[in-house]
N, C-alpha and C positions, 0 to 999 in steps of 0.2 A: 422593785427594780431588779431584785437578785434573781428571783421566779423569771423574768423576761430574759435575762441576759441567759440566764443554764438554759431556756427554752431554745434561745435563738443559737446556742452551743451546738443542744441534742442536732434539731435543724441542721445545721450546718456539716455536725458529724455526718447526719443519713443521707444528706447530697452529697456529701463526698465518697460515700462508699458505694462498691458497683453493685448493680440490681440482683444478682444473685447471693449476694451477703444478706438482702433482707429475709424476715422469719415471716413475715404475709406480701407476698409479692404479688402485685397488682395482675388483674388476670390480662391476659393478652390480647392484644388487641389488632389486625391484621387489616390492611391496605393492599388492595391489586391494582392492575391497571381500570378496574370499573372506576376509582375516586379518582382516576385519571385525566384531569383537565387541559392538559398541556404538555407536549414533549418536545427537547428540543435537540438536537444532533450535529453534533460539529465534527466534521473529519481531517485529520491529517494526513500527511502521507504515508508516515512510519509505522504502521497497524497501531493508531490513535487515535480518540475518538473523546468528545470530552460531552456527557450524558445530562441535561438539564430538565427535569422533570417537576411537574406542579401537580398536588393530590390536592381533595378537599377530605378532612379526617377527620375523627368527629373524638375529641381528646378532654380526659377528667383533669380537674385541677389539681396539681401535684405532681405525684409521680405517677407514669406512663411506661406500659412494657409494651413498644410497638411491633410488629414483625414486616417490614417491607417489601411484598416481595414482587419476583418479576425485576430484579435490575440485572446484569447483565453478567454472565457465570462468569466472567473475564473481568470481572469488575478490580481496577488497585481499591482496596479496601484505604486504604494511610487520604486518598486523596477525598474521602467521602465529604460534603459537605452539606447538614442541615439547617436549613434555615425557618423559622415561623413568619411567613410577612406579614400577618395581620398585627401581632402581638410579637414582636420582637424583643420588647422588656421585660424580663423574667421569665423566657424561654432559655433553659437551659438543657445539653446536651451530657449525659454522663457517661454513657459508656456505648459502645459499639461493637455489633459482631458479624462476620458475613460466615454464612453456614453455606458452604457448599460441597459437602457431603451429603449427595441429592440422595433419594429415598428409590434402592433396588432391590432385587431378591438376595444380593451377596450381601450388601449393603446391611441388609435387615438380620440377616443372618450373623453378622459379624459383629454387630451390636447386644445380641443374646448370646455369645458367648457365657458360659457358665450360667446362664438362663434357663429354665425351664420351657417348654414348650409344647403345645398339644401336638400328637399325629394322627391324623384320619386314615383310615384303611378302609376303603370300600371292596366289599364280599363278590366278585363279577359274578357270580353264581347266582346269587339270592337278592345283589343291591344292598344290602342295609350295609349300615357304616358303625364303623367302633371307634373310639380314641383311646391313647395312652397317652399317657406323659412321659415324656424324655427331656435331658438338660444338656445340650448343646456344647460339647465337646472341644470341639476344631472346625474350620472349615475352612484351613490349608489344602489344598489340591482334591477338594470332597469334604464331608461332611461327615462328621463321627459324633452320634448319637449315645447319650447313655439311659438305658429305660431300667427301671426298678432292678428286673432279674438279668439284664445281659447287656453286651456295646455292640453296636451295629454302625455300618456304612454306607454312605450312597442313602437317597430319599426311599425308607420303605413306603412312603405315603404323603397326603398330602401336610403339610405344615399350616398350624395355626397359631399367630400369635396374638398375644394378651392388648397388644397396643403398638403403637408404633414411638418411638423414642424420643425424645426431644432434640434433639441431635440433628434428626433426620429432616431434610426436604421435602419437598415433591419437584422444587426448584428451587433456582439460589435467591437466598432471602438476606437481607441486612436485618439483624434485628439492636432494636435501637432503645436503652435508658434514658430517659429526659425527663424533666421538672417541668411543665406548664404552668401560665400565671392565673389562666380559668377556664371553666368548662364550656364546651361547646366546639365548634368544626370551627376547623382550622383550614389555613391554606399552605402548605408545607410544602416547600422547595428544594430537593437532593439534587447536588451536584457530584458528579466522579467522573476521573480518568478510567479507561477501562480499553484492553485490546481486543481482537474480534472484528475491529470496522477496520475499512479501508479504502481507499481511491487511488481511481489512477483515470488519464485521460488519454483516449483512442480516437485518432484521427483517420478519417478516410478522405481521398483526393480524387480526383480523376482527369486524366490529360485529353486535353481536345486533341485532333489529328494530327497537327503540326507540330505539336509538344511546348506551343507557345503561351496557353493558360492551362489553370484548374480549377477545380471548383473543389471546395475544399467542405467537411462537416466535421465538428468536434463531438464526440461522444463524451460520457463520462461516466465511466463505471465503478458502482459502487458494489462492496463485496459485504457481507453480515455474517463471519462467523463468533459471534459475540454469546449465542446462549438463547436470545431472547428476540420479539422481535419490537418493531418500532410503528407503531402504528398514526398513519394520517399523521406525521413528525417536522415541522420544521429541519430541514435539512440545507448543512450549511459545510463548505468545504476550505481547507487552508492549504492553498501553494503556498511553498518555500521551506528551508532547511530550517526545522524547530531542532533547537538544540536539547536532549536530554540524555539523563545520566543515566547511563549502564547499570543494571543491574550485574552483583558479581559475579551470576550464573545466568549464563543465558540460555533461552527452552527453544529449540527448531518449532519452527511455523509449518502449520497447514499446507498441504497443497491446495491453491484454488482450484475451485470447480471451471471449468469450461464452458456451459453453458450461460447465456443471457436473454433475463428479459427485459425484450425493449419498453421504454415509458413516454408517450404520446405529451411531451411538456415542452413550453416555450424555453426560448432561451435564458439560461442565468444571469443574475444584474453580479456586478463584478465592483469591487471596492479594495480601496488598500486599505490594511490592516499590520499595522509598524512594522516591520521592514518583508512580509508578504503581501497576499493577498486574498481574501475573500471572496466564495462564489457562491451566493445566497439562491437556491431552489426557489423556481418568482411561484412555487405553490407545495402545500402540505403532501408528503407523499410515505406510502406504508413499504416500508424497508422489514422482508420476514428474514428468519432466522433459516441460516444458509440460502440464502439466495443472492444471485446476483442481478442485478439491476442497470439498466444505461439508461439513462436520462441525457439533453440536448445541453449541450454546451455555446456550440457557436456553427454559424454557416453561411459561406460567402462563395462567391460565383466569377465565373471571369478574371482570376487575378493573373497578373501578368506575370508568368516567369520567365528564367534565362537559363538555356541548360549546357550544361559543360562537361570536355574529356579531359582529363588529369593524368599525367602520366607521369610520377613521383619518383625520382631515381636515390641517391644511396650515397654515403660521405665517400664509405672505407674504401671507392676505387678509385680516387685520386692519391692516394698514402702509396700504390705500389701498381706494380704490371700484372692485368687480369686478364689482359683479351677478349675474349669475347664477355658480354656480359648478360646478354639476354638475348633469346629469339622470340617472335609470337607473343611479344609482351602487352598486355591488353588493357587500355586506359580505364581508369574509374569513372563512371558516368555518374553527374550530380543535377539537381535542379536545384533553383535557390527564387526566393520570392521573399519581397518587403510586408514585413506585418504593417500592414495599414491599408486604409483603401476602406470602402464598406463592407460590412459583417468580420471585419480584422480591425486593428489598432486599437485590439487591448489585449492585456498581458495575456499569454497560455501556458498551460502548467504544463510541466513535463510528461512527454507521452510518447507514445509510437504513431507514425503516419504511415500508414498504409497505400499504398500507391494502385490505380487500375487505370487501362485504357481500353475501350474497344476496338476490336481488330476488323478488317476489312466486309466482313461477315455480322458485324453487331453484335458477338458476343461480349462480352466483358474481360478480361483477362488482368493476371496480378503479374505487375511489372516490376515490384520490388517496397522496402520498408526501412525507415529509418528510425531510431530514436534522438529526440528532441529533449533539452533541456529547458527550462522555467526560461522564456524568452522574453524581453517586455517590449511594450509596444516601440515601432518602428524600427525596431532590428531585424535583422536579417534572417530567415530558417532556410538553412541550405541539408539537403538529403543527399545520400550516397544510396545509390536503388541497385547498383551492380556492378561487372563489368561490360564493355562493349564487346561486340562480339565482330563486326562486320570492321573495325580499325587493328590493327595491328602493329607495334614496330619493333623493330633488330635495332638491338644497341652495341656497339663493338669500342674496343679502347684501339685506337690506332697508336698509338704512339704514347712512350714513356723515357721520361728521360729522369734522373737525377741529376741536380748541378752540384747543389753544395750541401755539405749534413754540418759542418762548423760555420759560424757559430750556429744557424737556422739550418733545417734540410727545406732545400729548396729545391721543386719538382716542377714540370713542365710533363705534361698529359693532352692527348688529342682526342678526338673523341668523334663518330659516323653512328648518326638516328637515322634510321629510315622507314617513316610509317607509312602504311598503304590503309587505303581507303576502300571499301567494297561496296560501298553504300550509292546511289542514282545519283547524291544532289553533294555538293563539297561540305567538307565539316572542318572546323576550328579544334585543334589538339593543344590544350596546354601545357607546357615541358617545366617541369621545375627540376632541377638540380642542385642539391644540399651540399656547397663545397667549403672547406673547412678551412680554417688558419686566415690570412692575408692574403686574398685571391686577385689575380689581376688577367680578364679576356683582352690575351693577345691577337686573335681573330675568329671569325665565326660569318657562317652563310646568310645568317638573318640575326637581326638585333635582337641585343636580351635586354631586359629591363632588371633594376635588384633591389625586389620588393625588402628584403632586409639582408642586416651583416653575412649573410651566409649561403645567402640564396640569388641563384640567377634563373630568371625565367625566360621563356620565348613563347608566343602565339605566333602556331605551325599552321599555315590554311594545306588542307589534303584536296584539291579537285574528285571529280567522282570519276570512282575506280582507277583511279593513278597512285601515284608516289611520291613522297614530299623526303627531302633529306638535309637535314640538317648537320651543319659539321662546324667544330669551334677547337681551340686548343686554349688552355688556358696555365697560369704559373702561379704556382701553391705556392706561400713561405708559411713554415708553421714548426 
């Protein structure tokens, strides 16, 4: 019983110690994407990306020095997760290391400091070649060379070394301590967070002539600068705001690349997934390393919209006497469409719509772009595409009065719109006016309606190529 128990002691000590404490360490043993049976890809918004990968490996009983490599240079190390699915019982993990400290000429150099090293100097005269030995100096701003009889700078020749370091790469590799319960292949499952991926959704529209539908296609483009690439991948996207923790230090991101390649794929099957949503790739697709990618999201045809001029006015010129307030003031033009209907009414992630119409001619032309936020089915997405060019109106303060400033200042303001129209066929101008305190319209040329405490509205009909003008006085307590 004493022999078992100091046995199961020692045991216990050499599992808990990390793999380069041992005095015969197990040779190593390496995994690429060839034992590669399964990858899987889940993207967020935030340059996140959550990496699920199945090898088949082929593992001694005991202890095991694995080298992982091919995960993704961007990889958080703290989130790595190994699992054995066949043999989960007495699979154990002891230690973990991601090496990426990839394998370069400076790289290599910087690790044979005070190292020896051969130089080759080939004769261009005759061809034959000679070597010395030199031990590697510096290779701060160049390279300073020490050889038996003198110190030199700059590469007199070629460099040869002994080995490459254990240190070193060729790419980012996890390398992984673990206890196995027996010999034979395995089926082993890493999980990690890692930056590098990303997604975003790009929409293109297009207006029929009368500006009364669109036909609408979602893109969805994916970015890879992660390191590595993802081959034939289950790929999997998350709308909505995932909440994570800052790091203390934050690193400036990449610029994206600009070009993309289109991918010939049906449309995504779409799920909720606790308080986002999910959008499952309906096929396995190879995402390389810097590239960018657009895959089909969504696409529907005919949808009815309703388009609108906006003409937004301003608190601070009811408080005092301005006069004039504006000439050639130009309303915002919007389109707005109910998500629902076929090939719509179901959630879209946030993205840019792109707007185009053809013009008289059949060319295609870009009328303007909006950004969209995470919308869910059967609301509303209204776009701002510009301003009008062919409507116009002059805003003038006619009239200001002060009554009383104790206990309340109480003001009385007039007020003369006059939009003009340049357009063949009559258009609708919506007026909003943002007016502050206790308001009360004493009179006005056309009814306002008051969508809330603050605001009064008017729907102004302009005839074509005439002049519509509206006029109201109104009395501020505030």
């Amino acid at each position: 019983m004493l022999k078992t128990l100091c046995a199961s002691s020692l045991m216990l000590m050499l599992w808990s110690m990390p793999f380069h404490g041992f005095a015969n360490q197990p040779e190593e043993k390496v995994t690429t994407v060839h034992d590669q049976k399964q990858v899987s890809v889940t993207i967020y918004n935030e340059d996140l990306a959550l990496i699920k990968e199945l090898r088949d490996i082929p593992l001694n009983k005991g202890m095991n020095h694995l080298a992982w490599r091919e995960v993704s240079a961007r990889i958080r190390p703290e989130t790595a997760l190994l699992r054995n699915l066949q043999q989960p019982t007495g699979f154990r993990l002891l230690e973990q290391n991601f090496d990426f400290d990839l394998l370069t000429p400076h790289k290599l150099l910087e690790k044979y400091l005070g190292r020896t090293v051969t130089i080759l100097h080939t004769n261009p005269a005759t061809g034959v070649e000679t070597s010395e030995s030199a031990v590697v100096l510096s290779t701060n701003e160049g390279i300073v060379l020490q050889f038996e009889d003198r110190i030199e700078t700059g590469t007199p020749g070629r460099i040869a070394f002994p080995g490459v370091p254990d240190q070193l790469r060729d790419r980012p590799t996890l390398t992984l301590a673990l206890v196995n319960p027996r010999a034979g292949k395995h089926q082993l499952e890493l999980s990690y967070l890692t930056a590098g991926l990303s997604w975003q959704a790009d929409y293109v529209a297009e207006l029929n002539a009368d500006d009364s539908q669109l036909d609408l296609n979602g893109l969805v483009t994916l970015v890879n600068r992660s390191g590595i690439a993802y081959r034939n991948a289950r790929m999997q996207l998350v709308a909505g705001d995932v909440h994570l923790v800052q790091p203390e230090t934050r690193y400036s991101r990449k610029m994206m690349a600009m070009a993309a390649e289109a991918a010939d794929l049906p449309q995504m099957r779409e799920e909720a997934l606790f308080e986002y949503h999910l959008y499952t790739l309906s096929a396995p697709t190879t995402l390389a390393d810097n590239q960018t990618k657009q895959v089909a999201l969504m696409s529907a045809t005919a949808i009815p919209l309703h388009k609108e001029f906006l003409l937004h006015g301003a608190s601070h010129y009811y408080a005092g006497k301005v006069g004039e307030i504006g000439r050639q003031l130009k309303p915002a033009v919007y389109i707005q469409f109910d998500n629902q209907g076929e090939g719509l009414g179901v959630p879209l992630p946030r993205g840019v719509v792109r707007v185009y119409k053809h013009d008289t001619q059949g060319h295609t032309q870009f009328v303007g772009e909006d950004r969209i936020d995470h919308t869910a089915k059967n609301d509303q997405v209204r776009l701002k595409l510009g301003s009008a060019f062919d409507i116009t109106a002059d805003k003038i303060q006619t009239d200001f009065q002060r009554l009383t400033t104790t206990p309340q200042n109480v003001a009385e303001s007039a007020y003369r719109i006059a939009i003009r129209n340049a357009h063949r066929e009559a258009v609708t101008v919506r007026l909003q006016e943002p007016i502050p305190g206790d308001w009360t319209m004493l009179a006005e040329s056309l009814p306002h309606t008051k969508p809330s405490a603050n605001l009064a509205e008017w729907q102004v009909t302009v005839p074509a190529n005439q002049e519509t003008e509206l006029t109201y006085r109104v009395r501020v307590k505030y």
